[in-house]
C-alpha positions in Angstrom: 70.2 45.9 4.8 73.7 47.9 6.2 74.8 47.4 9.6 73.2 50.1 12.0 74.8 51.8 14.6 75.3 50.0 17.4 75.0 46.4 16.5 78.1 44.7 15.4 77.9 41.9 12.6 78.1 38.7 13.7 81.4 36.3 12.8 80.8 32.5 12.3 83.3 29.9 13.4 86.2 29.4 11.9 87.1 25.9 12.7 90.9 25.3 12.7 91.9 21.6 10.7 92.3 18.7 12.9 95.7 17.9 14.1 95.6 14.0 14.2 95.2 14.4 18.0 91.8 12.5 19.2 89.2 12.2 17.2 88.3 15.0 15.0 84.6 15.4 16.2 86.2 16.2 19.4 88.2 18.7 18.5 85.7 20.1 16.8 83.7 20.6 19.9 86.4 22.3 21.9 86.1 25.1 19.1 82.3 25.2 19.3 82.1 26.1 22.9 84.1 26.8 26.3 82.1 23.7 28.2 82.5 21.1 25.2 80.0 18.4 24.9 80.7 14.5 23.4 80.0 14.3 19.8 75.9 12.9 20.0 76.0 9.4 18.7 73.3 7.7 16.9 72.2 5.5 19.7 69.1 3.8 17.0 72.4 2.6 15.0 74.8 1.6 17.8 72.0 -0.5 19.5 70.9 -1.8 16.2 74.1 -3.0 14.9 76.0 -3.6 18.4 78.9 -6.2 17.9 78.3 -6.7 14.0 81.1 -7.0 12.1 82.0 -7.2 8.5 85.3 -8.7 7.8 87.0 -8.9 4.5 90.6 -10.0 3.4 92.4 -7.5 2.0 95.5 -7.6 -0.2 97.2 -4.6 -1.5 97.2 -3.1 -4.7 100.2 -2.3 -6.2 102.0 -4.9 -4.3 105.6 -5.7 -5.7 108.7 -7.9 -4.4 107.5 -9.6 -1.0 104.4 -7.4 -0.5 102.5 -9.4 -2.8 102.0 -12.4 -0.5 100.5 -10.1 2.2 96.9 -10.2 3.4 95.2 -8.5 5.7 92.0 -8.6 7.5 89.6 -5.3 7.2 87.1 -5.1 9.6 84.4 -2.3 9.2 82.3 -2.4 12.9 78.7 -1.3 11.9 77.8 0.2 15.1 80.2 3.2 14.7 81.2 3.0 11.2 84.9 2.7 12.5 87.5 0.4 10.4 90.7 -1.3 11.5 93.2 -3.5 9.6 95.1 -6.5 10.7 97.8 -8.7 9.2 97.9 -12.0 10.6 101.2 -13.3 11.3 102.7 -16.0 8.7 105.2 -18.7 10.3 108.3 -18.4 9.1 107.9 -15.6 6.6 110.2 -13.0 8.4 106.3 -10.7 9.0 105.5 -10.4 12.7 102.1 -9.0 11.5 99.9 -6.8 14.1 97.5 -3.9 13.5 98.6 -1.8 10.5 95.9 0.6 11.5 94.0 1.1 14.4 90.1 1.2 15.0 88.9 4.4 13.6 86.8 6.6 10.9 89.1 6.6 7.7 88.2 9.4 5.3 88.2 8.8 1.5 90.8 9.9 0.1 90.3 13.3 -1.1 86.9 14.1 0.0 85.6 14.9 3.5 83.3 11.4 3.8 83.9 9.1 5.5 84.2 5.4 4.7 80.4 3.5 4.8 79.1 0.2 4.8 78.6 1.3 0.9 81.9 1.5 0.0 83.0 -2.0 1.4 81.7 -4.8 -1.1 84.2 -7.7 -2.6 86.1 -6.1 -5.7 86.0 -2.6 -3.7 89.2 -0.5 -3.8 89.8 1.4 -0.3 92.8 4.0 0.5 94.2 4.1 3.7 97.6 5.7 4.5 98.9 6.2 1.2 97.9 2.4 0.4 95.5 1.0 -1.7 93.9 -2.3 -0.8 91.5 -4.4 -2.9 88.5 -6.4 -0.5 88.7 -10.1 -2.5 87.1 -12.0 -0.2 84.7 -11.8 2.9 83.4 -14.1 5.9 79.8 -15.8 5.6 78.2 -13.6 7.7 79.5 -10.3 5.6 78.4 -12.0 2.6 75.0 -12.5 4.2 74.7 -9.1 5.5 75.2 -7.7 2.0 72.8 -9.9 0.6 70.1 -9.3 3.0 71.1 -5.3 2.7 70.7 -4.8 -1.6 69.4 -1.2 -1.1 72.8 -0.9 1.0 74.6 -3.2 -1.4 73.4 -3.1 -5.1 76.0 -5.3 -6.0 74.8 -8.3 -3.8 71.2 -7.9 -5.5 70.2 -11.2 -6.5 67.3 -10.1 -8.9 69.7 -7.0 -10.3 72.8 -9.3 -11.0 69.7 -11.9 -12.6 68.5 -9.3 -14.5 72.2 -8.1 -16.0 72.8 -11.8 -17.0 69.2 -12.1 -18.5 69.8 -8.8 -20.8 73.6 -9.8 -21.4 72.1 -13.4 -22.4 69.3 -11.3 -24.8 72.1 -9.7 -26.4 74.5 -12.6 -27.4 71.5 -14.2 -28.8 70.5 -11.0 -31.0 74.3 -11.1 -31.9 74.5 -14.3 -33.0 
């Protein structure tokens, strides 16, 4: 069980914390080994879901003063479970709009996942950059997605959300 003579005990990696510089899987590489490799992608999923899109409008949560007429469009790209936000410009309303954040993995905020497919569903609450933004609407083909998806999306289960309003129905007519 003690170290013998001769053999030294073996260290593990210490991985430093990213720096904001690339993508974190990368850097995480260059502290693996001297001859870094690419991150392996899951080439099933990136085939599978290759320019799909889900696309909701986003508004933000705590919005106060001119912030609460703002909207932006969050786009989660299935293929590499990357998100970007955009806020379309408005005529005249002093906004130029543009990207407020680039294509990218977002992380949850405090915790080490990363944002899914999951986590994206209308009513969801996301934080990105200090900012909380609530998804209250989505295009037809998101809404499609989710519904075609309910093991992925309970909350667009058409027999679960018929079974809740069957039992909540039960239980006003027992109350009554």
């Amino acid at each position: 069980r003690g170290v013998s003579a001769g053999s030294r005990p073996r260290s593990g990696v210490l991985v430093p914390p990213h720096n904001g510089f690339g993508a974190e899987e990368d850097s995480r590489q260059n502290c693996l080994s001297l001859h870094p490799k690419p991150p392996k992608a899951n080439v099933i999923r990136l085939l599978e879901n290759k320019g799909k899109l889900l696309r909701f409008v986003g508004k933000l949560e705590h919005a106060v003063g001119f912030d609460v007429e703002r909207v932006f469009t969050v786009t989660y790209f299935l293929d590499t479970d990357e998100l970007a936000i955009f806020e379309p410009p408005v005529k005249n309303s002093g906004r130029t709009g543009g990207k407020f954040m680039e294509r990218c993995k977002v992380r949850k905020p405090r915790s080490s996942d990363y944002y899914s497919e999951a986590d994206l569903f209308l009513g969801a609450r996301i934080g990105v950059y200090s900012r909380r933004f609530v998804l209250v609407d989505a295009d037809e083909f998101t809404v499609k997605y989710m519904e075609q998806h309910p093991e992925v999306f309970p909350a667009s289960d058409i027999h679960r959300i018929a079974a809740k309003l069957e039992a909540a129905d039960l239980d006003q007519v027992a109350s009554a």
